[in-house]
VOPAGU-2260 file (C-alpha; in pm, 1 decimal, decimal comma):
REM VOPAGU-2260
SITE   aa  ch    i         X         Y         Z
SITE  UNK   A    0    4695,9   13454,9   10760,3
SITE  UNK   A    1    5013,0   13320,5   10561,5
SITE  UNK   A    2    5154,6   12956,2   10577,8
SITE  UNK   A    3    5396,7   12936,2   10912,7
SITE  UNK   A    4    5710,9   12905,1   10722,3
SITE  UNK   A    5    5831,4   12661,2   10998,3
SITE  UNK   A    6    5515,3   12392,8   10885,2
SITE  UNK   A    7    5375,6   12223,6   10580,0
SITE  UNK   A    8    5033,1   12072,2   10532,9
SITE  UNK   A    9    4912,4   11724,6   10476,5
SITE  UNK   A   10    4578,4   11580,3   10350,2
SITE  UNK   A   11    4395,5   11440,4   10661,3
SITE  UNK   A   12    4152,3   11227,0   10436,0
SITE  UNK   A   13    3885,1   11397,7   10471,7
SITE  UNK   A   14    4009,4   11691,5   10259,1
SITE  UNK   A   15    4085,6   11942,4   10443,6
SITE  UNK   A   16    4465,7   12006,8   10492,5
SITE  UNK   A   17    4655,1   11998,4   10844,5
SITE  UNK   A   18    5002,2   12141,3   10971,4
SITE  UNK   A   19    5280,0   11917,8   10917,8
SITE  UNK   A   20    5643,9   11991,2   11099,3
SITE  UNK   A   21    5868,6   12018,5   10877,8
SITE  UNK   A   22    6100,7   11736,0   11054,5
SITE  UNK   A   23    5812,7   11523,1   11096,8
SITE  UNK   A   24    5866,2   11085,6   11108,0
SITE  UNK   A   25    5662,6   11155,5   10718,5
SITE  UNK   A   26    5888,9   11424,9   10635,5
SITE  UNK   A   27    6186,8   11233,3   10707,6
SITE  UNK   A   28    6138,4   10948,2   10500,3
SITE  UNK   A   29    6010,8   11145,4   10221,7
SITE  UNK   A   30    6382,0   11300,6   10212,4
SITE  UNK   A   31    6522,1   10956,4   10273,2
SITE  UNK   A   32    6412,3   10817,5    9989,9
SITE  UNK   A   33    6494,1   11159,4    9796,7
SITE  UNK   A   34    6850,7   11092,1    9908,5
SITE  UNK   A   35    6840,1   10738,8    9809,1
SITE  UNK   A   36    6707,7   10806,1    9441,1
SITE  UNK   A   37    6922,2   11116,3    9392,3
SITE  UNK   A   38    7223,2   10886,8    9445,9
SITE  UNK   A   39    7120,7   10621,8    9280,5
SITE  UNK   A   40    7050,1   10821,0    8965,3
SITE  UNK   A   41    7417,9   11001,0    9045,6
SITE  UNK   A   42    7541,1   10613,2    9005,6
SITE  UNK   A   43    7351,0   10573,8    8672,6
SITE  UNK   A   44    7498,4   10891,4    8575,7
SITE  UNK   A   45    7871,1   10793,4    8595,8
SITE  UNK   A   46    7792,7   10489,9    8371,3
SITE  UNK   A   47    7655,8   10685,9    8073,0
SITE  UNK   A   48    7983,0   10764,7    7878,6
SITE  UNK   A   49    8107,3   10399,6    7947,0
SITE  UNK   A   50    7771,5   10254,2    7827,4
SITE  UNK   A   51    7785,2   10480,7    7486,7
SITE  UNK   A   52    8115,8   10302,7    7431,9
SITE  UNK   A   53    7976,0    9973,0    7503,9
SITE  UNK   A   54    7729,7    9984,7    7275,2
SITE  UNK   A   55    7891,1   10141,5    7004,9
SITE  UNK   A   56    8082,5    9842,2    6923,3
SITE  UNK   A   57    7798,4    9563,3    6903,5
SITE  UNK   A   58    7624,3    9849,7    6667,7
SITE  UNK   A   59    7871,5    9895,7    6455,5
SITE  UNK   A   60    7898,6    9510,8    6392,8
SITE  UNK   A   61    7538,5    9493,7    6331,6
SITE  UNK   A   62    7581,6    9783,3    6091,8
SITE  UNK   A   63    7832,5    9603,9    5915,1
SITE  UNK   A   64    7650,9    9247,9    5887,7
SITE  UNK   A   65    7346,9    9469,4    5774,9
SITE  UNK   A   66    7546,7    9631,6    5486,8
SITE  UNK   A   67    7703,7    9262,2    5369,9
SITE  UNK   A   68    7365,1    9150,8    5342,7
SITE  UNK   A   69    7178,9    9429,5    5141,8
SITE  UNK   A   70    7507,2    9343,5    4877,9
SITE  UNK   A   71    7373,8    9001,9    4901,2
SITE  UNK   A   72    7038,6    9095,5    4817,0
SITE  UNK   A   73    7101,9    9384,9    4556,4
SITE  UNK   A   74    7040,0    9276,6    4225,3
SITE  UNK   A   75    7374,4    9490,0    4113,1
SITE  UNK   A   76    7534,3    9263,0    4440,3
SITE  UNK   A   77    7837,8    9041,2    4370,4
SITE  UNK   A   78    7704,7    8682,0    4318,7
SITE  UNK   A   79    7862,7    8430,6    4591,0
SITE  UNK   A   80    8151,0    8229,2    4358,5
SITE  UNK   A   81    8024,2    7894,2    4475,7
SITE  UNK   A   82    7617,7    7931,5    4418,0
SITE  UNK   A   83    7321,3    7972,6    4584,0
SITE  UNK   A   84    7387,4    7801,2    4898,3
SITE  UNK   A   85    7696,1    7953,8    4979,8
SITE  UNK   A   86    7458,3    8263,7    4987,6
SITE  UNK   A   87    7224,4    8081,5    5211,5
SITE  UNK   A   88    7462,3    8000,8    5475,2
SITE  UNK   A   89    7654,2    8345,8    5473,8
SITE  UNK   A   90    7293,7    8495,9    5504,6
SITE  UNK   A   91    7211,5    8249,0    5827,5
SITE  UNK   A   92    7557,5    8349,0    5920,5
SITE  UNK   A   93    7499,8    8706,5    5958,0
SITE  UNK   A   94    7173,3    8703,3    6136,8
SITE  UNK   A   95    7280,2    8449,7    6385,0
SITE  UNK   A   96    7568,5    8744,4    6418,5
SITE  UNK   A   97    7298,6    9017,1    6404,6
SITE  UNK   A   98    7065,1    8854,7    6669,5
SITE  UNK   A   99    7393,2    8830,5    6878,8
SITE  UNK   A  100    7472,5    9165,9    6866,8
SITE  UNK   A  101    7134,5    9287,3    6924,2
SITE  UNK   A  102    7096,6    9081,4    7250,7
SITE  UNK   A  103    7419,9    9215,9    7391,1
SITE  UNK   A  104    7297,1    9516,1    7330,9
SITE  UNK   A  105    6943,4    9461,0    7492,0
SITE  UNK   A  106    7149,2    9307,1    7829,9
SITE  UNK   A  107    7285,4    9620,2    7852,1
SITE  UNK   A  108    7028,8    9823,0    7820,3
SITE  UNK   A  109    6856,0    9586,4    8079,0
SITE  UNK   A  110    7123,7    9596,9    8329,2
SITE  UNK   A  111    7113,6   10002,7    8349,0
SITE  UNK   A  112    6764,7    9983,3    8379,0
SITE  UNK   A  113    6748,4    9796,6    8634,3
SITE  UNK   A  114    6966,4   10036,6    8825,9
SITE  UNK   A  115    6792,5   10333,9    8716,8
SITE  UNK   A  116    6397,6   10301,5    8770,8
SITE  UNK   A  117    6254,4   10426,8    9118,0
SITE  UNK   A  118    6198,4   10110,8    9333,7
SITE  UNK   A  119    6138,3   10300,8    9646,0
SITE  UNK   A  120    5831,6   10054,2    9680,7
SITE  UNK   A  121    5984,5    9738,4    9518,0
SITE  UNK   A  122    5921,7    9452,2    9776,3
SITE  UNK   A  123    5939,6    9133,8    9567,2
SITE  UNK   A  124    6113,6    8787,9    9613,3
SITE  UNK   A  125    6401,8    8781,4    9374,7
SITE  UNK   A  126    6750,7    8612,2    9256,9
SITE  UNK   A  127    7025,4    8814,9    9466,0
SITE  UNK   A  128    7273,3    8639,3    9203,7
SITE  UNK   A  129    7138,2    8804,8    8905,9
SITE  UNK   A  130    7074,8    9154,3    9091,9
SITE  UNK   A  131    7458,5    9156,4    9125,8
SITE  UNK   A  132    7569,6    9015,6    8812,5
SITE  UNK   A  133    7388,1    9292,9    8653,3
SITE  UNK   A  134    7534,1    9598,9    8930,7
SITE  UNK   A  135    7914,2    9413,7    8826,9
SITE  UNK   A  136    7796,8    9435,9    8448,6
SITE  UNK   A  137    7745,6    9812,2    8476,7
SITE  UNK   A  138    7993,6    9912,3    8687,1
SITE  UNK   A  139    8227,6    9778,4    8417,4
SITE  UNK   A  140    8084,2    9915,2    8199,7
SITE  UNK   A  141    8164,6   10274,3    8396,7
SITE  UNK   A  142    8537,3   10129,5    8454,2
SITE  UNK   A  143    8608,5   10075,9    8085,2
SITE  UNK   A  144    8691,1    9698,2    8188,4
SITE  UNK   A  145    9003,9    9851,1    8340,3
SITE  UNK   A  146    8883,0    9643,5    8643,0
SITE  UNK   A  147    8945,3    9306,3    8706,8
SITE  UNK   A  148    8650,4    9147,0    8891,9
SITE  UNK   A  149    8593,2    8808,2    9026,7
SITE  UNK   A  150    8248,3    8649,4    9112,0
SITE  UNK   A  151    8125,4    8326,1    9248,5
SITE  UNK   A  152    7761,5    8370,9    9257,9
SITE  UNK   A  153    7638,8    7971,9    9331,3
SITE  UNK   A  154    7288,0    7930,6    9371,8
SITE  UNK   A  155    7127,4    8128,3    9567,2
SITE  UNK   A  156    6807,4    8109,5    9765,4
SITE  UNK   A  157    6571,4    8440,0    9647,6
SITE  UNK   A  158    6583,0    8720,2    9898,3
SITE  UNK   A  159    6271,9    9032,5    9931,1
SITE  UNK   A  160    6333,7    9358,3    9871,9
SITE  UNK   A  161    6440,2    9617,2    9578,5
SITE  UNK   A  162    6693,5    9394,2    9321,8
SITE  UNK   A  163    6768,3    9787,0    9195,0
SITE  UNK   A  164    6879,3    9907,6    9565,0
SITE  UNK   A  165    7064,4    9622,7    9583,9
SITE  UNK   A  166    7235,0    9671,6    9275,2
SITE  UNK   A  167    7321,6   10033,2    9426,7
SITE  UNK   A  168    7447,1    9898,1    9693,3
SITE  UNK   A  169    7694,9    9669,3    9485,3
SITE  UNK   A  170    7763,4    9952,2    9306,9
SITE  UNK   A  171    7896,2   10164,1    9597,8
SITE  UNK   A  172    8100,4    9902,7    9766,5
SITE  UNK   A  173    8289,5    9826,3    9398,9
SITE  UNK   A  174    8320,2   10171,4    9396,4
SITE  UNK   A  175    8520,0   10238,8    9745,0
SITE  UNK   A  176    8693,3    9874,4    9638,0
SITE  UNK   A  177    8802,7   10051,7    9342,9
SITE  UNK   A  178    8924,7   10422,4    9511,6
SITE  UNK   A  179    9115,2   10233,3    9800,0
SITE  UNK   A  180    9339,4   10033,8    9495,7
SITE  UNK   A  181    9647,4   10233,8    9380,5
SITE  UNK   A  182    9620,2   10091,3    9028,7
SITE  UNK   A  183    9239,7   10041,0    8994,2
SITE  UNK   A  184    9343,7    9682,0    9162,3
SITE  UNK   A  185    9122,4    9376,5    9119,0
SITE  UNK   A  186    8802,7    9285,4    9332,6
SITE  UNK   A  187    8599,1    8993,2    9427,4
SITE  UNK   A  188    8249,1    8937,8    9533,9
SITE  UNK   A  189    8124,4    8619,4    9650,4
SITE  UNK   A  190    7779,8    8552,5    9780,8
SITE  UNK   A  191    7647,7    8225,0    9944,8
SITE  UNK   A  192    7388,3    8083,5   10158,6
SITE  UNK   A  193    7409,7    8031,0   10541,7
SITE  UNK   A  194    7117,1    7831,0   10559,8
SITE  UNK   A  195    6869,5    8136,7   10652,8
SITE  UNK   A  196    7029,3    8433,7   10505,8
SITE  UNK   A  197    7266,4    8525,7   10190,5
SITE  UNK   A  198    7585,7    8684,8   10237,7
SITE  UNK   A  199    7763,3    8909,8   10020,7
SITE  UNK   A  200    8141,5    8976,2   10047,3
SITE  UNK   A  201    8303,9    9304,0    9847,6
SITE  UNK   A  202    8678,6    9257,4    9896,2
SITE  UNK   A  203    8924,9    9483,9    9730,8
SITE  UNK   A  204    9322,4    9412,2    9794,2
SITE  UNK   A  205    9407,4    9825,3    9926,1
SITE  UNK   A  206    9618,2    9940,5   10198,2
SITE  UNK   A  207    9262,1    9938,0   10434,8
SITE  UNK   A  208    9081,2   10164,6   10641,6
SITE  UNK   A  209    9272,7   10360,8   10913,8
SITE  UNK   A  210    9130,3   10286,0   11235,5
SITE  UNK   A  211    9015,5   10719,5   11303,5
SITE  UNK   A  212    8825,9   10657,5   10977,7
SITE  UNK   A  213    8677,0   10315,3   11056,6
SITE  UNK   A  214    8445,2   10393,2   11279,5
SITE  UNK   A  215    8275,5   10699,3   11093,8
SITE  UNK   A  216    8258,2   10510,7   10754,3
SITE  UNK   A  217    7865,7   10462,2   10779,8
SITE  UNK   A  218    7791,3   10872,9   10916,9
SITE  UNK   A  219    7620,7   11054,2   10646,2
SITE  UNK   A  220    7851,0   11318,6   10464,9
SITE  UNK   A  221    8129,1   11161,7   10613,0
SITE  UNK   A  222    8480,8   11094,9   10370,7
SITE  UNK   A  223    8842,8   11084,4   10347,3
SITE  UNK   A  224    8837,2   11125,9    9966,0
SITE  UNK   A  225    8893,6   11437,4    9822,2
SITE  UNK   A  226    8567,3   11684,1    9794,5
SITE  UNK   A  227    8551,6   11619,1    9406,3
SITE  UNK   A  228    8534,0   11237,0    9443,2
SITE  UNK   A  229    8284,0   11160,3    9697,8
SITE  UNK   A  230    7997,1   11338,4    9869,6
SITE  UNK   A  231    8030,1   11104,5   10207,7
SITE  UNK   A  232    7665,2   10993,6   10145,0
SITE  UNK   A  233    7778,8   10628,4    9991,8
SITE  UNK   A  234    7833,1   10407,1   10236,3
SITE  UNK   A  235    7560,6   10636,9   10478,0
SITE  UNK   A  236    7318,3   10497,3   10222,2
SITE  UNK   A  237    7434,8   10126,3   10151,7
SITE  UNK   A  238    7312,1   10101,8   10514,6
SITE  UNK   A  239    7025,8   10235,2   10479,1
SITE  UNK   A  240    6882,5   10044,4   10207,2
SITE  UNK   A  241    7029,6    9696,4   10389,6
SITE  UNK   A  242    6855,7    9766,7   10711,2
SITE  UNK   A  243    6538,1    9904,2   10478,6
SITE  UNK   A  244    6570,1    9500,4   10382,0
SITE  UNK   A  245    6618,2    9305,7   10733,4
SITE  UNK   A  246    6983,8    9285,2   10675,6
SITE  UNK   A  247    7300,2    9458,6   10820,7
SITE  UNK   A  248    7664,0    9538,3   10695,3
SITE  UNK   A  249    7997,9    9565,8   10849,6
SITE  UNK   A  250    8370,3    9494,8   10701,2
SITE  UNK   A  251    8691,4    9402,0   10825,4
SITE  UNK   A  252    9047,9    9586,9   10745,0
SITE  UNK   A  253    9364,2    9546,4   10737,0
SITE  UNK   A  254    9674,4    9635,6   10548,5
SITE  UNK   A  255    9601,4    9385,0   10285,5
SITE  UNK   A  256    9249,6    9506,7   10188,7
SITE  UNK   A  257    8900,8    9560,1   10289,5
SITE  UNK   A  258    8610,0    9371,5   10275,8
SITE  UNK   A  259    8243,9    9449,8   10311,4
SITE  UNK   A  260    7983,7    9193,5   10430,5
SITE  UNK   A  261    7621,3    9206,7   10343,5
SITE  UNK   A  262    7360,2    8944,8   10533,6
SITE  UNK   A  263    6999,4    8980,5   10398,0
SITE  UNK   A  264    6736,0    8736,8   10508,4
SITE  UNK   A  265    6663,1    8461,5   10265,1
SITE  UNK   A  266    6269,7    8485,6   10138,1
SITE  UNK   A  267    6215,6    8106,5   10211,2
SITE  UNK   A  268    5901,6    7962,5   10107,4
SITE  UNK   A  269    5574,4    7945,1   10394,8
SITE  UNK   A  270    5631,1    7588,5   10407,4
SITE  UNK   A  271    6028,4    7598,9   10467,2
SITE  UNK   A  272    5936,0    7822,0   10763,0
SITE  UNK   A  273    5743,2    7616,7   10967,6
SITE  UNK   A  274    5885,8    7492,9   11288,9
């Protein structure tokens, strides 16, 4: 007898395979979590073109130091005019510039991978602070610097969860901060501790949210944008992934700007949590 088009089938452990509705609690999160990573790789995406222009110019001062140097070296090379040790110190010169170059290049490199590899099951203790450093660091890199952002990022206690998601998530509010500024406008994010829980603030200096858009901001597929510019899933999504980590979001609006609030539960030593 065929497959019910209307079920799938699931392992039961022992084997053998048993109907599974298709709208199912399992089923559910499964497309979740597609969601999730099909955005986040969407993010990622916007980034590449940015990123190839980011790295371009480190390489092409590596390039150049690499050139200098193999002059240097050639026996055909032009000798230094004042000896030997004015080639020694140009030579320590230009790999102190090289190993520059190379590590901006490595951050970089770091800082999109971060964003890009699947942490649907990441659920570690880490720095928020460097988590959003590194979402600021690419989204810049997407902007072309022709953002102006402004961090305080103090010491923060670590919190648990997916530093990638919440990179994503840092990624989406800049990104609404951004489309709600007339001239690309200038944002700020601070985080800081409230004793048991870090808050994040994403505050952009727009004309704000109109109150009949307010309160559908967080429905899936929901947008005032244009239909080339946003799918409606964003914000849908930055809740998910801060309620997938004990925490919860909300903003405030006005005329003057937006901003976006983020509380996620501090991951506080055993000790620390004792009564």
């Amino acid at each position: 007898m065929p497959n019910d088009p209307k079920t799938s089938a699931r392992d039961d452990g022992g084997g053998s395979r048993q109907p599974q509705p298709p709208w199912s609690p399992e089923a559910i999160e499964r497309m979740r979590l597609r969601l999730i990573r099909s955005e986040q790789l969407a993010a990622v995406g916007r980034v590449v073109a940015g990123l190839a222009h980011e790295i371009n110019n480190p390489l092409t001062g590596l390039l150049g130091s690499i050139e200098i140097m193999q002059e240097m070296v050639s026996p055909t090379g032009a000798a230094p005019a004042a000896g030997p040790d004015t080639s020694r110190d140009e030579l320590r010169g230009l790999l102190l510039d090289c190993g520059t170059m190379v590590d901006r290049i490595r951050e970089l490199m770091n800082a999109v991978r971060g964003m890009s590899r699947d942490c649907a099951k990441d659920d570690v203790a880490f720095d928020p602070g460097r988590a959003i450093r590194d979402a600021a660091r690419v989204f810049a890199i997407a902007r072309r610097n022709r953002c102006l952002l402004d961090l305080s990022l103090p010491g923060l206690p670590a919190i648990k969860g997916s530093p990638g998601r919440l990179g994503q998530v840092m990624l989406n509010l800049l990104q609404n901060g951004v489309d709600a500024s007339a001239d690309g406008g200038r944002l700020s994010i601070v985080a800081e501790s409230t004793g048991s829980h870090v808050r994040i603030t994403v505050a952009d200096r727009g004309t704000g949210i109109p109150a009949d858009v307010a309160e559908h901001v967080f429905e899936p597929f929901f947008t005032s944008k244009d239909v080339d510019r946003g799918t409606g899933l964003g914000l849908y999504i930055c809740r998910e992934i801060v309620t997938s980590m004990g925490g919860s979001i909300g903003f405030e609006t006005s005329p003057a700007g937006t901003t976006f609030r983020v509380d996620l539960p501090a991951h506080l030593p055993e000790r620390d949590q004792r009564p």
